[in-house]
N, C-alpha and C positions, 0 to 999 in steps of 0.2 A: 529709614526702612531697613530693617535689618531683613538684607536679602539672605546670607547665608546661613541664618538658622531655619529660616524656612525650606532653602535649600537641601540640607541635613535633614529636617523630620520630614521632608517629603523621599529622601532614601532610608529611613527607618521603616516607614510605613509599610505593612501587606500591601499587597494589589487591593484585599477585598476591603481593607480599610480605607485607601485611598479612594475607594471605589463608593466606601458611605460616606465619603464628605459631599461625592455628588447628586447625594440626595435631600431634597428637604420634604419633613413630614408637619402634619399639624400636631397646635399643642396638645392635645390630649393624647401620643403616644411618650410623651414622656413622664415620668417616674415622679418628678417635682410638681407636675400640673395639679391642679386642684383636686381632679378625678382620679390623682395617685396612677395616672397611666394608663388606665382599664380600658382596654378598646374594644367596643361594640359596634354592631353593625356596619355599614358599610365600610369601613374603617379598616375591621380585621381582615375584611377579602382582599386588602393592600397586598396580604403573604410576605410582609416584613418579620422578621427576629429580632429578639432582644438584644445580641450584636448589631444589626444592623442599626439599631438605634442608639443603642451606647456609643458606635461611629461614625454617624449621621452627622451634618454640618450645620445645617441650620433649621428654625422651627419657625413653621408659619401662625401667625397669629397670637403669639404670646404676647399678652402686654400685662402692666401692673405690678411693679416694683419689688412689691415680696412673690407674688408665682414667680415672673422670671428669675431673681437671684433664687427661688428654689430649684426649680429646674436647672438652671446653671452649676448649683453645688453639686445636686444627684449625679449629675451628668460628670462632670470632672472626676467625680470620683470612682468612676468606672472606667472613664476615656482612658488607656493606658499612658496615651503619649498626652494628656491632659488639654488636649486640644478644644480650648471655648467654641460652642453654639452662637453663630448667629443670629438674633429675634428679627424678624422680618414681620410687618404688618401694612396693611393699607391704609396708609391715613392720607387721604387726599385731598380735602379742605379743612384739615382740622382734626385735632386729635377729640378734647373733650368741647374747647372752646372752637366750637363749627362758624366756620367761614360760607360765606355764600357759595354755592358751588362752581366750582370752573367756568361754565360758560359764564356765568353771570359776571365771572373777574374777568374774563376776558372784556367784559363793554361796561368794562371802567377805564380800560386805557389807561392805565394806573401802574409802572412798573414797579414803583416802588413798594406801593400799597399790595402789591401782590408779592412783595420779597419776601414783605413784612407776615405776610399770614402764613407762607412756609415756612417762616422763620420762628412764629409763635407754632407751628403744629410742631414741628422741629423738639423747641426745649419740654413741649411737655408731651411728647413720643420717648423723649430721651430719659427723662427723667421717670419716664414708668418701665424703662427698661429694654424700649425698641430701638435696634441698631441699624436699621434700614427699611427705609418705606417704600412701597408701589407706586410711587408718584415722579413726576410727573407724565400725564397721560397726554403727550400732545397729536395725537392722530387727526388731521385734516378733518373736518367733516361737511357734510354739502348734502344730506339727508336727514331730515328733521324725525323721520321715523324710527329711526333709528336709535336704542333707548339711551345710548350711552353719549348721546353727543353732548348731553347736561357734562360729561367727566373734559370735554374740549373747550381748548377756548377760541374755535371758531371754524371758519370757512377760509380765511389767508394763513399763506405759508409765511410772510415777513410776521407779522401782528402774531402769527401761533410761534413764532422763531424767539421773537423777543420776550415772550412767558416765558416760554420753554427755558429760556439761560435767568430768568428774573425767579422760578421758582427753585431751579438747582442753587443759584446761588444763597436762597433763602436756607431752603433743607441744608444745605452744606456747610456754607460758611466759609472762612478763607483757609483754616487747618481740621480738619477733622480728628488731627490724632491729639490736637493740644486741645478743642472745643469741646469736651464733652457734652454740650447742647446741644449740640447737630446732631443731624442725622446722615446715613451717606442715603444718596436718591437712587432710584432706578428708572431711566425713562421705558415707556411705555407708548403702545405696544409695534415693535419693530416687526412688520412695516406693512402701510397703510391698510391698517385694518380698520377703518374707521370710513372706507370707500366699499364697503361687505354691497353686495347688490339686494336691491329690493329693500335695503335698510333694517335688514333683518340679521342679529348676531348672530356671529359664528359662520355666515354664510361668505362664498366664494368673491375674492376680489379678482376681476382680470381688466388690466390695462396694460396700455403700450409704455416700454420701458423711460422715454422720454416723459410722458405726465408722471410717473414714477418720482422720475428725478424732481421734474418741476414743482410739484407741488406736495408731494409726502415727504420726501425724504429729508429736505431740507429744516424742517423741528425739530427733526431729532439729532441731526447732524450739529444745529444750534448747543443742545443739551449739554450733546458730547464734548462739545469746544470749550462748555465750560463746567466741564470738569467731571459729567455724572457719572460713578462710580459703578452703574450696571445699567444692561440693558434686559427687557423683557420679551419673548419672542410673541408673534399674533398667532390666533386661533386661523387664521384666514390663510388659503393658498393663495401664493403671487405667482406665476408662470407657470401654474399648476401645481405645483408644489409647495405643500403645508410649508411653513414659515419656520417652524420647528425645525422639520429635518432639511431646510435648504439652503445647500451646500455656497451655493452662488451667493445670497441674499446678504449672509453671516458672514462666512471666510472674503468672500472678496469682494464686496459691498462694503459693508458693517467692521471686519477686520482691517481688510489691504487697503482699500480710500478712505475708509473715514477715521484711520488707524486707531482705533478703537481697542488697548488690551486691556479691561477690565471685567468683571465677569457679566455670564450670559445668561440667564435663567428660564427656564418657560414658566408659560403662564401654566393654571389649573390643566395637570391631568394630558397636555398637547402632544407630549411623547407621544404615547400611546393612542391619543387620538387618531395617531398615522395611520390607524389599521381601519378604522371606520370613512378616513379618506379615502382611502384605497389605494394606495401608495406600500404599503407594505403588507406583509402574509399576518405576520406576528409582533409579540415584543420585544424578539430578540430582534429583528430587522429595522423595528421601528428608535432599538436601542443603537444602533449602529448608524444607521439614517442622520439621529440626532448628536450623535457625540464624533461623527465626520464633519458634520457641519458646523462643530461649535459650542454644543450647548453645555454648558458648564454644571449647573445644576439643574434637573430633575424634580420640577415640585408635582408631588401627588401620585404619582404612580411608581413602580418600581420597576420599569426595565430596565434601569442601569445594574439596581442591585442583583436582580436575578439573571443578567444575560451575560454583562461586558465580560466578568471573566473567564467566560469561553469564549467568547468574541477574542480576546486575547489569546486566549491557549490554540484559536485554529487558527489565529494568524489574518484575522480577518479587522481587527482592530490593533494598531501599535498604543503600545504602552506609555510610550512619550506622549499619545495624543492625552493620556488622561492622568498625568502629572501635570499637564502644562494646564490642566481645568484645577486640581486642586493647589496645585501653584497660586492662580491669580486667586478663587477664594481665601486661601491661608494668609494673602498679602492684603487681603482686605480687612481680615482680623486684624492683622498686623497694624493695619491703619487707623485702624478704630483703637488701639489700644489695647485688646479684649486677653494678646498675652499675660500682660502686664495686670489688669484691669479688667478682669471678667466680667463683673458687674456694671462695667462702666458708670454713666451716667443716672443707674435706676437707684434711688433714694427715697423711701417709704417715707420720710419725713418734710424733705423738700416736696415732694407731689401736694401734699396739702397747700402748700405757699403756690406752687407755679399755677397749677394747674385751675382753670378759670378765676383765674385771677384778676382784678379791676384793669391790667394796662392790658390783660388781652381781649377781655370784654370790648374796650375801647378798639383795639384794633378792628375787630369781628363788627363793630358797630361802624367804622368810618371807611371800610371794603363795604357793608352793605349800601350803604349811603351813597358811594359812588360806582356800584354794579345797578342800581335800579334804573330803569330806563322810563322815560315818558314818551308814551307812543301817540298819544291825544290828549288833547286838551282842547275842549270850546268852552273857556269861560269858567269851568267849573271848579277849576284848582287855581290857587290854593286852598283850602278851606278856612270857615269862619270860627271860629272856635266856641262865638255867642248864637248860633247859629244850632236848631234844635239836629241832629246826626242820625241815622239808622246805619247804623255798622249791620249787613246782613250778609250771609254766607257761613258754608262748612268749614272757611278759612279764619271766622272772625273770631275766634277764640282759640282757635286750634294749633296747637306747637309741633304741626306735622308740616314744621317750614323750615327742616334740617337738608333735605334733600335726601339723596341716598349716597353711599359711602362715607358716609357719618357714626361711623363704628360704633363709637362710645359718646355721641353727642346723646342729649338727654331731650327729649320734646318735654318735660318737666321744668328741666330748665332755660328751655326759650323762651324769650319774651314774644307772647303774641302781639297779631295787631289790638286785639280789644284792648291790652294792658298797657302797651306802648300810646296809644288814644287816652286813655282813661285819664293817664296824668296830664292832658291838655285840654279835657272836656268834663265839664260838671257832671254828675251822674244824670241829673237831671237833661240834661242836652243830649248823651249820649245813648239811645237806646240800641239795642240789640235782638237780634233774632239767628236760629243757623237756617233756615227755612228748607233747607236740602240736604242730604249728605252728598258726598261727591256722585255716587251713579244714581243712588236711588231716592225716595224723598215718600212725603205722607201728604194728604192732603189742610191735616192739620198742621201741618210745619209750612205749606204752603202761605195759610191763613193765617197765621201768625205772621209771618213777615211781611205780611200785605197790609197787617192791622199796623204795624209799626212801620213800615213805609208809610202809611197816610199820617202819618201824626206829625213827620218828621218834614223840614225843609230841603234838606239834600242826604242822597242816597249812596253809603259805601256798598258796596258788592264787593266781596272776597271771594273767589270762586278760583280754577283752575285743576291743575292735577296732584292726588295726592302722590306722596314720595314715591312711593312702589309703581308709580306709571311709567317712571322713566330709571335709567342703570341699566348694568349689566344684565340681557335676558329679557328688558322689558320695552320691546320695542311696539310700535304699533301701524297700523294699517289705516287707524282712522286717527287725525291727530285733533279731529278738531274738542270742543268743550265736552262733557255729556252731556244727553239731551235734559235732562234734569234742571243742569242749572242753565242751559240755555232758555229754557221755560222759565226759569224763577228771574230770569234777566228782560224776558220779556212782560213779565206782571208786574213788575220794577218799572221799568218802563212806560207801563200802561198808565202808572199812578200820574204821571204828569213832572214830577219832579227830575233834577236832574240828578243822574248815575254816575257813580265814578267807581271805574271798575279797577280793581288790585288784583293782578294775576300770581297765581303761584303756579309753577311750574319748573319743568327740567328740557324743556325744548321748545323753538319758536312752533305755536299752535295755528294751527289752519282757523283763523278767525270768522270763516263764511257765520254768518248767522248773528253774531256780536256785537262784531267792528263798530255798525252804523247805529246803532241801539245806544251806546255808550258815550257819554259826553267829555269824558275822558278815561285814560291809559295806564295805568303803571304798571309798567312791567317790573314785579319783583324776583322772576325766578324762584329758587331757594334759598333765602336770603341770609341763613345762620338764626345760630344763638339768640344777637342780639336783632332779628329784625322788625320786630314788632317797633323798638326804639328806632329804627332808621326810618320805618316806613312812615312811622306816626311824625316824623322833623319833616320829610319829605311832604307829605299832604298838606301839612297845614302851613308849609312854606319858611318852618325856620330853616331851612336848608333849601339849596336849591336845584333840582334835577340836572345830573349831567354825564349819567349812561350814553353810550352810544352802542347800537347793535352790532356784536361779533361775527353774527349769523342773520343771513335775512330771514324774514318772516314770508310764507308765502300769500301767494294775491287765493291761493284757494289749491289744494292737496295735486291737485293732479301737474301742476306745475314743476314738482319734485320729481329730482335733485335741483332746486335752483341755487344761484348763486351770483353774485356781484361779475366776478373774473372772467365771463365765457367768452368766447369765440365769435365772430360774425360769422354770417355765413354767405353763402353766393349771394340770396336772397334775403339780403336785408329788410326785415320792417321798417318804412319811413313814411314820410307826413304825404313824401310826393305818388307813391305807387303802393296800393293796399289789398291787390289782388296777385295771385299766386307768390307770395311772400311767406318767408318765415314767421308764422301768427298761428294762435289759437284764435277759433271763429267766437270762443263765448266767453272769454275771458285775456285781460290784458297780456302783455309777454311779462312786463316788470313785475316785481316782486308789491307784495302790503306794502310790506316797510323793508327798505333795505340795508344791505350793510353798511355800518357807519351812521344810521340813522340814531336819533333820540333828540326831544325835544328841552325848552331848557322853560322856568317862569319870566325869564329875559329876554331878547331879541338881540342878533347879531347881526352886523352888516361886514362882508368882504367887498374890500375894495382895494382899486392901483394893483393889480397881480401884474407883476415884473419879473423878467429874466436877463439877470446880465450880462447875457448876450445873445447872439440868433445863434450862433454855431458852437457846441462843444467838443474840445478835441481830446484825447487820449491823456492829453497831461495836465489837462485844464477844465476844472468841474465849472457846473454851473450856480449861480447863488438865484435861485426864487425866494421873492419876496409879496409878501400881502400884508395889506392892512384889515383889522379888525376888532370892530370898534362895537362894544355893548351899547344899545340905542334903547335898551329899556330902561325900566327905573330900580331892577336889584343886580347887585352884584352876583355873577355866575362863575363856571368855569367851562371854557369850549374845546373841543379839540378840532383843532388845525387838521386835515388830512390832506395830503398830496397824493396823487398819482400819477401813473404812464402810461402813456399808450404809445407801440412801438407801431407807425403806420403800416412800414411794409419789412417784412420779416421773410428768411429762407422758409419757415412754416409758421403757420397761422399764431398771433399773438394773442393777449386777452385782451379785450376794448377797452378794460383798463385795469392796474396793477399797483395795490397801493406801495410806495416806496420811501413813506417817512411819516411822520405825524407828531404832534407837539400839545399839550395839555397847557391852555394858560387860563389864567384868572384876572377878569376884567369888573372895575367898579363900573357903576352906570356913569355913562359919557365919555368912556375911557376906549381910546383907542392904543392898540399895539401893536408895530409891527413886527412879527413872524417869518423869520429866515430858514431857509432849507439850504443845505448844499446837496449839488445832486450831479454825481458821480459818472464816469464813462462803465465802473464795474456795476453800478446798479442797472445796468440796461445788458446786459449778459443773460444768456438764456440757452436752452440745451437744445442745439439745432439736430437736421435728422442723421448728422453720425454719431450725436451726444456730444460731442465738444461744447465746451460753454464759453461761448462770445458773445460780442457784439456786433450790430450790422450798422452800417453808416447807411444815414438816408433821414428823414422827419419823423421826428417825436412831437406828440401833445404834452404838455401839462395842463394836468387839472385838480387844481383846488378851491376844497369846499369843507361846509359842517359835515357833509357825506359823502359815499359815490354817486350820488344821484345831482345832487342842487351843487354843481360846481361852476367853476370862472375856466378858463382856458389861453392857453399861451401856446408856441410852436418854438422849435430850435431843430437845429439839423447837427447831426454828430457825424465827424468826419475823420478820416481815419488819413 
């Protein structure tokens, strides 16, 4: 890293040029863009200049190998000190070749398989010219209404810890300045904005600084550790104070503990949002707010360019503070190569090679494979393939199974479930109907699927929510089916035959009305590109189901926020006392289906759960073991899960805390056993001065296929 030339052109530079590196604008204010620059509507009320852009550090959204090297050139040749643009883009499960979306990787429990699909979004972001992506987004989530929790991979802070370092290592790589594939990451979004109340974006987070620690902070601090290159600030107030301009959260959170020096960026337009919080009068306050507390670049608005250098001249900002922001940007160019190599990794000729290419298809196909979850089955799966089929739903043909944040995925080029089926079923066998569209429907679309349900011997249903119900902005209130296809699932039904429902979606859905209609489960999420080809190996049994849930499902909406990890309370629910307890009167406390859950076409048995030995000490971990043995007749693959429970704690523990997990692959009759070592620092937790220890006194272990259906053991840790 050549520090001291950056050192040097950061003492050449004006203020007001130093001052554009802290801004990033979208592609269409530059000169190279395809629209040659032209800025229109809301765009131009930015009130940027032509210098400010010729100065400007980096550009949102530019992808595609020849725009970017053209904007690159335009731009160099006006930068006086020649100083490369950074491309910045969101590519979050996939650049062209779409990946199942986040949550759905998270319940594969698949570290690898998830290195693997940043690492394919990676070469072909890079190869169109992107230097930095928005991913990854690990924010905790525990609100299913919430629309973005499809972008999570779950409800655990360990399970979101270890994505969180499995997809920086993907995007990144192990040299970024020697790997022109990579890309550098940016985690997202600091901090817990993913707990917004009421499960509605953009709204107020407030909790005690402790759950803070315990459960948000710790994915991203993961990210950090290993290695990622920036961080993004939340739309959401923590302590009352936007995320953006706060001073504590960034400097001495984000900075001082989790010594974090690489750069900081907001999200869309959050400067400035400071003044609709109500935190600050104006821009210039909101600019000042934000660049005391850290924030390095400025996407989408312009208070830095239009205030900081009065903010300097009245002495009310030091100038050091915003050398030290384009310092760490300049050094990230630096890392990237982009002195040397402006254009880096963007190659108009390589894009045709990489970019959906067979070994990434493969990858997009064997993520979706092992993100699908099976939530039911009586009998119905796996399918026959001589067996007459009604594939019906607005999903059964349809290539709106990219999810959202799928930039440049193509629903043209997804394989649906129809196509994916078609090549395992004679046309003859396989009929079709969409009988609904997602909200609304005809009664002749009704009657058509009824006339091809009677004809048919067993019944697919593709139903769920289209892309746009879940993401950024698109949160909901009601999560369950529309009433629509809840209708067409009950005429389904009505015929006699049995159902097998395929869900598409971006969040665990309030099943009320379905659940018990349905003979069987798949839960496919958004499954990518290739998921027509997973789902159709998955149905008909050449593959064999082994999702397991990231996020529980609830037993019915009003339930929410539920989740695996909570608290007991004075008033325990139990079998022995069922009056004045912690209960709803009309429905169960536990979840549908909970975390950890997913079913498999095989059967598992745990057995012999051993600990070697009753007490652990400080210097001496513990080894659990289990045996577990496939007792059906196909080969599967299970995941092993361990938890804790810390019985008596300075304040209240979770009833249980998963603390390790293990993915094995058993032939039928085949047993293995499954070793865990289990730590005196895995039982450390943020007691009420914040210190993070451990307490001596009795721990549970409990392992199972879930949090729910587990074995249990006892040990005492002692100090």
């Amino acid at each position: 890293m050549n520090n001291n030339r950056i050192a040097s052109l950061v003492e050449k530079m004006t203020l007001h040029e130093k001052i554009a590196q802290l801004i990033q604008l979208a592609t269409p204010f530059y000169k190279g863009a395809t629209n040659g620059g032209q800025i229109t509507g809301p765009m131009a009320e930015l009130g940027v200049n032509d210098e400010d852009i010729v100065n400007s550090g980096s550009v949102l959204g530019a992808s595609g190998a020849k725009e970017v090297k053209s904007i690159q050139e335009m731009h160099l040749k006006e930068n006086r000190h020649g100083i490369p643009l950074l491309m910045m883009a969101d590519i979050v499960h996939g650049y062209k070749t779409i990946f199942p979306v986040p949550l759905a990787i998270g319940c594969s429990w698949d570290l690898e398989a998830a290195e693997k699909s940043a690492e394919v979004a990676a070469r072909e972001a890079s190869v169109s010219g992107v230097h930095v992506t928005f991913a990854p987004m690990v924010d905790l989530v525990r609100d299913p209404r919430w629309g973005r929790v499809m972008e999570s991979t779950g409800e655990d802070p360990y399970l979101n810890s270890e994505f969180a370092r499995a997809f920086v290592r993907g995007f990144q790589g192990d040299n970024l300045t020697e790997d022109k594939d990579r890309v550098a990451a940016c985690v997202k979004h600091f901090a817990a904005y993913g707990a917004a109340e009421a499960g509605r974006d953009y709204n107020t987070v407030d909790m005690s600084e402790r759950q803070l620690r315990e459960s948000y902070l710790p994915a991203y601090k993961a990210a950090l550790d290993e290695g990622c290159e920036m961080v993004m600030t939340s739309f959401n107030s923590i302590e009352g104070i936007p995320a953006t301009g706060n001073k504590w959260l960034m400097r001495d959170i984000l900075r001082e503990e989790m010594g974090f020096n690489g750069v900081l960026i907001s999200d869309w337009g959050a400067v400035k949002e400071q003044i609709p919080h109500g935190v600050v009068r104006n821009e210039k306050e909101a600019a000042e707010k934000s660049i005391q507390a850290g924030v390095d670049i400025e996407m989408m608005t312009a208070c830095y360019i239009k205030n900081l250098e009065t903010l300097v001249k009245e002495g009310k900002v030091e100038e050091q503070i915003i050398d030290e922001g384009v310092y760490r940007i300049l050094e990230l160019k630096e890392k990237l190569g982009l002195f040397e190599n402006p254009h880096r990794g963007a190659d108009e000729e390589r894009e045709k090679e990489v970019i959906l290419s067979e070994s990434h298809r493969k990858a997009a196909y064997d993520l979706a494979v092992k993100s699908t979850v099976l939530l039911k089955n009586e009998g119905a799966l796996p399918l026959n393939n001589q067996k007459k089929i009604a594939l019906i739903g607005p999903f059964a043909k349809s290539g709106d199974i990219l999810g959202a944040w799928s930039w440049m995925g193509s629903h043209e080029e997804a394989v649906s479930l129809y196509e994916g089926m078609h090549k395992k079923v004679s046309a003859e066998n396989l009929l079709t109907a969409k009988g609904c569209d997602i909200e609304t429907g005809s009664e002749e679309m009704m009657n058509e699927a009824i006339a091809i349900g009677k004809e048919a011997d067993i019944i697919v249903l593709a139903i769920g929510e289209e892309s746009g119900m879940s993401g950024e902005a698109r949160c909901r209130a009601d999560i369950r089916l529309p009433e629509i296809q809840l209708e067409l699932l009950s005429k389904m039904k009505q015929l006699g035959k049995q159902v097998v429902v395929v869900l598409f979606n971006g969040r665990p859905l309030d099943l009320t009305g379905m659940e018990g209609q349905a003979d069987a489960i798949l839960e496919a999420w958004f499954p990518g590109t290739e998921g027509g080809n997973a789902l159709a190996d998955l149905l008909f049994g050449d593959v064999n189901p082994s999702g397991k849930l990231s996020m529980s499902f609830p037993y019915t909406l009003g339930q929410v926020p539920i989740y695996y990890n909570n608290y007991n309370t004075g008033r325990p629910k139990n079998a022995a006392v069922d009056e004045y307890v912690s209960k709803y009167l009309d429905i169960p406390n536990e979840p549908l289906y909970p975390f950890g859950y997913g079913l498999s076409y095989t059967n598992y048995k745990y057995s012999d759960l051993s600990v070697s030995s009753s007490v652990m000490t400080l210097d001496q971990p513990l080894i659990v073991t289990v045996n577990v043995t496939n007792t059906g007749e196909l080969a599967g693959d299970e995941v092993v899960q361990l938890y804790v429970r810390d019985m008596v704690g300075e304040v209240i523990r979770p009833l249980k805390e998963l603390k390790a997990f293990e993915k094995v692959t058993l032939t039928p009759g085949e047993t293995k056993t499954i070793e865990f070592t289990l730590s005196e620092e895995q039982l450390r937790y943020h007691h009420r001065d914040l210190s993070y220890t451990s307490d001596a006194g009795e721990f549970t272990i409990f392992v199972g296929p879930n949090s729910r259906d587990v074995s249990s053991a006892t040990f005492e840790l002692t100090k």
